[in-house]
MMTF fields as JSON, N, C-alpha, C and O atoms, coordinates in Angstrom:
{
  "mmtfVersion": "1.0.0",
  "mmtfProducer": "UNKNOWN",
  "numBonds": 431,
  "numAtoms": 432,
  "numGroups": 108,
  "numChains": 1,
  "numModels": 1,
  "chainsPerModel": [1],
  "groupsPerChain": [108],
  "chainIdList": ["A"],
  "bondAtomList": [4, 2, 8, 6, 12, 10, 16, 14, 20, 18, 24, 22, 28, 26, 32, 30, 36, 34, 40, 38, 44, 42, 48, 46, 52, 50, 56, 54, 60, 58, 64, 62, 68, 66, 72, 70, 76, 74, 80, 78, 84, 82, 88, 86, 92, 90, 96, 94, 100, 98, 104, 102, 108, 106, 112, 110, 116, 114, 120, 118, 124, 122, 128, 126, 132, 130, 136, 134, 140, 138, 144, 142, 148, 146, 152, 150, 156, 154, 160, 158, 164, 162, 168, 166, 172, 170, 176, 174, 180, 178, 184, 182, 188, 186, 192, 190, 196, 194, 200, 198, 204, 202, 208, 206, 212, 210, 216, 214, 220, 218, 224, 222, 228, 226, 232, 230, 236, 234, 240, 238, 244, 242, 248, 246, 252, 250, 256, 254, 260, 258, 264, 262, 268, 266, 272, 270, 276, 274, 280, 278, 284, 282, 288, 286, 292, 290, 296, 294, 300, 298, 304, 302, 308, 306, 312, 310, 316, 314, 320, 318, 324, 322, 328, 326, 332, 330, 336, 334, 340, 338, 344, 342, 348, 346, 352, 350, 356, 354, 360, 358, 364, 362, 368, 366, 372, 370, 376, 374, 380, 378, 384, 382, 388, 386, 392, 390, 396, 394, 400, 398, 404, 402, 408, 406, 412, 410, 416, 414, 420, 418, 424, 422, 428, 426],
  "bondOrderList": [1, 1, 1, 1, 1, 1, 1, 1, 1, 1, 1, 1, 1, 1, 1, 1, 1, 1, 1, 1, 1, 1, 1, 1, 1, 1, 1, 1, 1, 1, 1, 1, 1, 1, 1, 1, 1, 1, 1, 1, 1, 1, 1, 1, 1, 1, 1, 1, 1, 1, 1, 1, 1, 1, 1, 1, 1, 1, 1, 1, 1, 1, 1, 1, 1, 1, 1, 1, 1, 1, 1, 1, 1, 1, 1, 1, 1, 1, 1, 1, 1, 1, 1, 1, 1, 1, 1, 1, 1, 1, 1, 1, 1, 1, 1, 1, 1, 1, 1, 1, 1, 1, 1, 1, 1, 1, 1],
  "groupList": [{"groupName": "UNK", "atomNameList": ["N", "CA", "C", "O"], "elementList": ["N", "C", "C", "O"], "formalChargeList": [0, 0, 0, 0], "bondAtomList": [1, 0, 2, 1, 3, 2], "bondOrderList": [1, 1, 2], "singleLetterCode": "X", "chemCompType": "L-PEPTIDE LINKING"}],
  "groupTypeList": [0, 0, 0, 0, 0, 0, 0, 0, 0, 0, 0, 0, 0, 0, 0, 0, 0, 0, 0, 0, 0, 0, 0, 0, 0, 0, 0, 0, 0, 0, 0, 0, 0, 0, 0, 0, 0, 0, 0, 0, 0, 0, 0, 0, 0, 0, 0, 0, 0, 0, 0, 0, 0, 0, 0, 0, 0, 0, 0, 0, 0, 0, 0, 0, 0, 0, 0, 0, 0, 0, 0, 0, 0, 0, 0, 0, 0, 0, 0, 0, 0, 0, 0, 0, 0, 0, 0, 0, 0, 0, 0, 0, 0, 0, 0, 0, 0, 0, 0, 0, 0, 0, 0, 0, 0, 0, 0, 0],
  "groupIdList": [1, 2, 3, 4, 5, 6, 7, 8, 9, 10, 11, 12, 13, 14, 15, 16, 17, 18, 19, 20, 21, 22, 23, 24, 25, 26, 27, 28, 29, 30, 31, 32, 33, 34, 35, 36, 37, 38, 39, 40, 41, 42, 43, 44, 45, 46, 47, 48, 49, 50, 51, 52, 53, 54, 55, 56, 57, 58, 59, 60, 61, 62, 63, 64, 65, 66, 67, 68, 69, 70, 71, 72, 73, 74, 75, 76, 77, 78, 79, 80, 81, 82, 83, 84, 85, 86, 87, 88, 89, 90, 91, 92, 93, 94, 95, 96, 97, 98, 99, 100, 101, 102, 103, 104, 105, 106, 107, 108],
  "secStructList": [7, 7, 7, 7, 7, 7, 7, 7, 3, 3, 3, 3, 3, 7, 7, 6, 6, 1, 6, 6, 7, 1, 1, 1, 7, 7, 7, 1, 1, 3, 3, 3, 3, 3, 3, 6, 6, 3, 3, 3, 3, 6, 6, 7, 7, 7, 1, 1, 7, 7, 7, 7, 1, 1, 7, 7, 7, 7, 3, 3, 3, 3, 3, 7, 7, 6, 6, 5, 6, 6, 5, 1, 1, 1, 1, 5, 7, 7, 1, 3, 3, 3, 3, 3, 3, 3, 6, 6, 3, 3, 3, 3, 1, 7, 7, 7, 5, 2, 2, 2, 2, 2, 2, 2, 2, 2, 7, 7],
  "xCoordList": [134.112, 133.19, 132.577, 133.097, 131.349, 130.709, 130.799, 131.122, 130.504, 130.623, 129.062, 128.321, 128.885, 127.253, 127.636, 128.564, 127.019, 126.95, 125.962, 126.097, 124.872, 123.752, 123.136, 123.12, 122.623, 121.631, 120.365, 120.401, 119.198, 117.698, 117.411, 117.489, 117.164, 116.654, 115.002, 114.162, 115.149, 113.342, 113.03, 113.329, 112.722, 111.454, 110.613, 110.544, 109.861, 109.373, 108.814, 108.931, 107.995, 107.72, 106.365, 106.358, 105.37, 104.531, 104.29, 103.166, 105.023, 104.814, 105.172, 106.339, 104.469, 104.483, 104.881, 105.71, 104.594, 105.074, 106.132, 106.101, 107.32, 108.776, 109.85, 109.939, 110.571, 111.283, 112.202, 112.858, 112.388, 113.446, 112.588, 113.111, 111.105, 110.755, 110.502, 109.941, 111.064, 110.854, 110.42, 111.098, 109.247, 108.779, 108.122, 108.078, 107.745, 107.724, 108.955, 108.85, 110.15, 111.776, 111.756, 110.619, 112.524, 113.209, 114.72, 115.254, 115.508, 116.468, 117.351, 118.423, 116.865, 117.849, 119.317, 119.358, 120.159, 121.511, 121.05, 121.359, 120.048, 119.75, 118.87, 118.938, 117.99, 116.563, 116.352, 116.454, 116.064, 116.042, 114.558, 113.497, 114.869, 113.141, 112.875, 113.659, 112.239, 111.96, 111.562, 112.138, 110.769, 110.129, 109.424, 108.568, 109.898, 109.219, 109.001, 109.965, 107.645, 107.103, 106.527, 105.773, 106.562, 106.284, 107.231, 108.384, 106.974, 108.04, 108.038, 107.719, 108.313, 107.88, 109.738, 110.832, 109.552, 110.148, 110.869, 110.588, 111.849, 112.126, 113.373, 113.862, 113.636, 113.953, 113.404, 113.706, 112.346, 110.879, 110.683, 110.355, 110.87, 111.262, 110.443, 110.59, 109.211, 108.437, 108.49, 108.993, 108.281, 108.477, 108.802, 108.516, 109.527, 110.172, 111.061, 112.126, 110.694, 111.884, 113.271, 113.539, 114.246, 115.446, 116.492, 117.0, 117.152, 118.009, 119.292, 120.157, 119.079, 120.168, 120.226, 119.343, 121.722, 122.445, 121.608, 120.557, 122.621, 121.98, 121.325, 121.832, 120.264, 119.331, 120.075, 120.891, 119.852, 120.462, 119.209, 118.106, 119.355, 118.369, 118.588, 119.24, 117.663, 117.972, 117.794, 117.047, 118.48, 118.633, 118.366, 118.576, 118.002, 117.562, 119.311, 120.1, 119.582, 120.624, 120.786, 121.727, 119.502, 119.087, 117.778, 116.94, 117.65, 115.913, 116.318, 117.054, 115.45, 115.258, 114.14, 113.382, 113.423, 112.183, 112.752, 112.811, 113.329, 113.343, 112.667, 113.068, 111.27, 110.248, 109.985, 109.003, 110.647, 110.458, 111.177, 112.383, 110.452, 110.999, 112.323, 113.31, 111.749, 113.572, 114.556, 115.5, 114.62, 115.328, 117.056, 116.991, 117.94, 118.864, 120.111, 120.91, 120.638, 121.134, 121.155, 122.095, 119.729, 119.551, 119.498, 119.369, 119.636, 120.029, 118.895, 118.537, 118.269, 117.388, 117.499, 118.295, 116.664, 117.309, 116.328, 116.154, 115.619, 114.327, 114.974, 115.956, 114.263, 115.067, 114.806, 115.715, 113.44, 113.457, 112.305, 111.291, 111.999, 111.256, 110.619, 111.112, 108.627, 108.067, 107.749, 107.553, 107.743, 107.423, 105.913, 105.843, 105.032, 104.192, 103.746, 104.225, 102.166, 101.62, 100.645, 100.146, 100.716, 99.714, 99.683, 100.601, 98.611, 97.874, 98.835, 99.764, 98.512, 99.084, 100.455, 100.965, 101.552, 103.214, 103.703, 103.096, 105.247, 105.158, 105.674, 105.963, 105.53, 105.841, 106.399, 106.078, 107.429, 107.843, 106.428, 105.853, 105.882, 105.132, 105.386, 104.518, 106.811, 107.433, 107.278, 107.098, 107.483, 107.575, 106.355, 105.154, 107.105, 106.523, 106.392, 107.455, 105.587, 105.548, 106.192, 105.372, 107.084, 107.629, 106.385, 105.702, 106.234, 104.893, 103.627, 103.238, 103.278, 101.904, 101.983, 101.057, 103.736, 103.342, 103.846, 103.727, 104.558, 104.268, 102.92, 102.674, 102.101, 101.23, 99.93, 99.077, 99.909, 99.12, 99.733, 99.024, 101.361, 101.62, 101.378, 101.378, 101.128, 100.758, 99.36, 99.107, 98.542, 96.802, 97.111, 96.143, 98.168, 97.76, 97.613, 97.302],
  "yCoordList": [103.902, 103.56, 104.836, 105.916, 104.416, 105.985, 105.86, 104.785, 107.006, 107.133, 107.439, 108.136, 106.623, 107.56, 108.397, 108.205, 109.372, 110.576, 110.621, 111.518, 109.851, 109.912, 108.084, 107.4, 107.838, 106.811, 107.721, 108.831, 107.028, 107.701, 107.164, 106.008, 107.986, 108.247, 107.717, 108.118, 106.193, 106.053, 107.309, 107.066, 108.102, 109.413, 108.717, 109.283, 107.669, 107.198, 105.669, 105.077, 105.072, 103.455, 103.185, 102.832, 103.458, 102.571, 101.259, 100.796, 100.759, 99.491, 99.156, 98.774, 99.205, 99.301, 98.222, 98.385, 96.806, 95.586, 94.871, 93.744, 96.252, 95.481, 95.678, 96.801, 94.858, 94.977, 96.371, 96.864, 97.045, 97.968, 99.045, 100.127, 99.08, 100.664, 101.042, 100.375, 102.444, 103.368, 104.646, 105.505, 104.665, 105.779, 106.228, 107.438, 105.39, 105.543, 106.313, 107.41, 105.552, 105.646, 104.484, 104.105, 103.994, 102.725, 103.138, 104.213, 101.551, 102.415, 100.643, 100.399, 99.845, 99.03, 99.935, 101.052, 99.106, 100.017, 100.61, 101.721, 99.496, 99.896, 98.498, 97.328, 99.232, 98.418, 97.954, 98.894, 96.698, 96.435, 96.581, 96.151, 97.238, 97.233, 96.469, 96.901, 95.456, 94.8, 93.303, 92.604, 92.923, 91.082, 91.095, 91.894, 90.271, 89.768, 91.367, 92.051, 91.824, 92.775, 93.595, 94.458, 93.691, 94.498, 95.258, 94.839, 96.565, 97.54, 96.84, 97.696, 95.302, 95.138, 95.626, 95.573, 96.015, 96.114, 94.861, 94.419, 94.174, 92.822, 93.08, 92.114, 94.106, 94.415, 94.536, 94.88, 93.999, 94.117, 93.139, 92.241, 92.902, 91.525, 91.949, 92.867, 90.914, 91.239, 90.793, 89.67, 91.052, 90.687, 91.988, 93.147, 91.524, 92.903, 93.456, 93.098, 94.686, 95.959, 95.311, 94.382, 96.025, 95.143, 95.631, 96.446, 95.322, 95.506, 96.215, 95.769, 97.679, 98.38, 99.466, 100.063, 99.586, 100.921, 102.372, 102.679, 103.33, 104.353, 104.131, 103.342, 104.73, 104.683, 105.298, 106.206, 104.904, 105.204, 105.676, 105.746, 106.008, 106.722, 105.984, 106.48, 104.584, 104.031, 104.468, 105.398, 103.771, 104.361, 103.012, 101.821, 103.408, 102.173, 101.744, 102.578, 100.654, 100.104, 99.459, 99.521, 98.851, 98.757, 98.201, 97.548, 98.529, 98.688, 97.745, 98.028, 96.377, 95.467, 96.053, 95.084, 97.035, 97.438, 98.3, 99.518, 97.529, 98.188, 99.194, 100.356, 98.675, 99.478, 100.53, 101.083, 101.248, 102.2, 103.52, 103.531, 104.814, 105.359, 106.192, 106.821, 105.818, 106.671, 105.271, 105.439, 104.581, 103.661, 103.556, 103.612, 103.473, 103.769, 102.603, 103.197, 101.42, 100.508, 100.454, 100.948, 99.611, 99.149, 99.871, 99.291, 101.371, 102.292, 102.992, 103.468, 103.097, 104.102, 105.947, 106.449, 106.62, 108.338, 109.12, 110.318, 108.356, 109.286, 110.199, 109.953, 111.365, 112.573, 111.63, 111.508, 110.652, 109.793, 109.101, 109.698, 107.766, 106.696, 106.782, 107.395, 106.206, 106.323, 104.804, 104.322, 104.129, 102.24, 102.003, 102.281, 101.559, 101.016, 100.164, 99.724, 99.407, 98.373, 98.674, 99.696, 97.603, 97.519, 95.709, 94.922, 95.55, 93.976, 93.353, 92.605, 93.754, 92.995, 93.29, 92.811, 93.83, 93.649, 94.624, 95.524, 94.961, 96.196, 96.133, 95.223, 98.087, 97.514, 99.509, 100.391, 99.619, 101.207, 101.987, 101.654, 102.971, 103.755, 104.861, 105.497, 104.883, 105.592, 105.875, 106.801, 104.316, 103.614, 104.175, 104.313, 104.428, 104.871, 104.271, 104.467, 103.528, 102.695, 103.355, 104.121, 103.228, 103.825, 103.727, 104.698, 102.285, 102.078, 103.038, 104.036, 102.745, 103.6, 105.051, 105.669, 105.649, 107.099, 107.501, 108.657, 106.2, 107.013, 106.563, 106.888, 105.997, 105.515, 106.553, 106.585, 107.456, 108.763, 110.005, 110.932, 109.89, 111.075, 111.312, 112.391, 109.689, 109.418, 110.147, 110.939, 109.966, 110.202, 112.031, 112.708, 112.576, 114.047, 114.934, 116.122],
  "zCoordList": [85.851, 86.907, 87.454, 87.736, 87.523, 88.244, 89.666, 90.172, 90.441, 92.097, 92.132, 91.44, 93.226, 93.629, 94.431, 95.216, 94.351, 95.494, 96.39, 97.223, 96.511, 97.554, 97.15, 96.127, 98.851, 98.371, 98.648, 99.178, 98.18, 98.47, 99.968, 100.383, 100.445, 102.184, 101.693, 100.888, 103.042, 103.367, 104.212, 105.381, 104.117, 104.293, 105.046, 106.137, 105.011, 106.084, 105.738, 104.665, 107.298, 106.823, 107.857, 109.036, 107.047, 108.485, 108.449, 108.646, 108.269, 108.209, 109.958, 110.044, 111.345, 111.98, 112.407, 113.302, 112.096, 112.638, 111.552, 111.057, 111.333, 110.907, 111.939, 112.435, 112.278, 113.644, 112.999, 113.917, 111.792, 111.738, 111.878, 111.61, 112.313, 112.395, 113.685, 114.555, 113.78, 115.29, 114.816, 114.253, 115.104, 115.475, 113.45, 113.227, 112.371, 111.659, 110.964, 110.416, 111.078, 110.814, 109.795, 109.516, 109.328, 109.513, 109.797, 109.528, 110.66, 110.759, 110.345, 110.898, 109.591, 108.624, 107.808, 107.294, 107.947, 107.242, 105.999, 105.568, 105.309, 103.861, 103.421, 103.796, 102.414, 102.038, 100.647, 99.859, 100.023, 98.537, 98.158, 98.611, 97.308, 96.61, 95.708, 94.863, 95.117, 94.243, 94.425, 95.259, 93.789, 94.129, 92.363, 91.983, 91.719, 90.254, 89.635, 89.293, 89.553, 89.095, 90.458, 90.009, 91.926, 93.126, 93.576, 93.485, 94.174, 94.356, 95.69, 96.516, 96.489, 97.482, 98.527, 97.965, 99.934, 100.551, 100.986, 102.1, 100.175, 100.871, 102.235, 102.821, 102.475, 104.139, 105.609, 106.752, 104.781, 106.088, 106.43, 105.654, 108.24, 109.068, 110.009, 110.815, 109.784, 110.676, 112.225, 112.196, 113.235, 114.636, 115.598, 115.296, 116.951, 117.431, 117.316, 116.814, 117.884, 117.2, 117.342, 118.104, 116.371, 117.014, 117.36, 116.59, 118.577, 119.032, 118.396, 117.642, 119.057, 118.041, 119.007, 119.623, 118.975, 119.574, 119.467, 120.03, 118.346, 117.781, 116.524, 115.727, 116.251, 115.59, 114.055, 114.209, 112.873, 112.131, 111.224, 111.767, 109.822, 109.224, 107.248, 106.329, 107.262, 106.439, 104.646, 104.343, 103.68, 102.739, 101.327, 101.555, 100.277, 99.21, 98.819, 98.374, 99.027, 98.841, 97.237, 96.446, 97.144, 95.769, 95.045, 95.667, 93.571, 93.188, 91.821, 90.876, 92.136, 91.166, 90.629, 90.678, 90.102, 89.651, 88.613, 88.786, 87.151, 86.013, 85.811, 85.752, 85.66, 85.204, 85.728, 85.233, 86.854, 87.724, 87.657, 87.907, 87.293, 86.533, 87.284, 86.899, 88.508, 89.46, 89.322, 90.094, 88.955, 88.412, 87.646, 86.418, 87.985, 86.687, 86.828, 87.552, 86.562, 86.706, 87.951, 88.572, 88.804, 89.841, 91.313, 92.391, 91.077, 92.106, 91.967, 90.89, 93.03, 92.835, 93.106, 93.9, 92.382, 91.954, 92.593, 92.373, 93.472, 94.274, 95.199, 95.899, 95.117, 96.632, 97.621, 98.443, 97.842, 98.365, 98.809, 98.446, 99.646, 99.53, 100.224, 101.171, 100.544, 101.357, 101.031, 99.916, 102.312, 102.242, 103.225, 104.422, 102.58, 103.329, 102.824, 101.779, 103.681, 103.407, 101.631, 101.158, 101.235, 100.027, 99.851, 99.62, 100.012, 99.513, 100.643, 100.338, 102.116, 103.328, 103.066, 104.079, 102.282, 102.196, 102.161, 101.58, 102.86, 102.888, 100.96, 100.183, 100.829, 99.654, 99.613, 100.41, 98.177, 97.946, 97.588, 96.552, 98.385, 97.887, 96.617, 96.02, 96.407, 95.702, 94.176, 93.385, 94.245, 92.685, 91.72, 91.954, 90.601, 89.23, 88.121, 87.532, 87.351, 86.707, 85.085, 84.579, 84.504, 83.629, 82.438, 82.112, 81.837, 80.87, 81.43, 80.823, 82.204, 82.987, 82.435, 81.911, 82.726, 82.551, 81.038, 80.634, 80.033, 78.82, 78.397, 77.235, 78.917, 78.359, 78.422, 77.535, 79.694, 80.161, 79.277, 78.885, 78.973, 78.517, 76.89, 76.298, 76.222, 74.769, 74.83, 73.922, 75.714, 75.967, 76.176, 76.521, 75.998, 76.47, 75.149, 75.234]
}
């Protein structure tokens, strides 16, 4: 069994109307990335901020996005994550499309 040694730190979130962001933080224990084929943020609850002690400094818990090249059995390997809006949702700004970039690096 392997040990992880780090999760990837959200770095930041403007997703301004999710009750887990302060101050462009998020401060959820930890965030899943992935919906079908979208790097979408499915930890993002929209409404008001929510009720929480100390502010904590959230981390990718886990990444249904195979195709993504910081990717490695479901964990994501980014120094770390930036989440915002794309097509109204929040979604990982992070994400790297694995096909996309051998597909640019075949073209070099």
């Amino acid at each position: 069994m392997k040990t992880i040694r780090f999760m990837s730190a959200v770095r930041s979130c403007t997703v301004t109307g999710c009750a887990f962001n302060r101050a462009l933080d998020c401060t959820a224990n930890g965030v899943t990335i992935g919906e079908a084929a979208h790097p979408r943020c499915l930890s993002s609850v929209a409404g008001a901020q929510a009720s929480r002690g100390e502010c904590i400094k959230a981390g990718v818990g886990a990444c249904k996005m195979n195709g993504c090249t910081h990717n490695r059995q479901l964990c994501c390997e980014a120094r770390g994550v930036n989440v915002g809006i794309r097509d109204g949702r929040a979604t990982c700004m992070t994400y790297r499309d694995v096909a996309l970039r051998k597909a640019r690096a075949a073209m070099l």
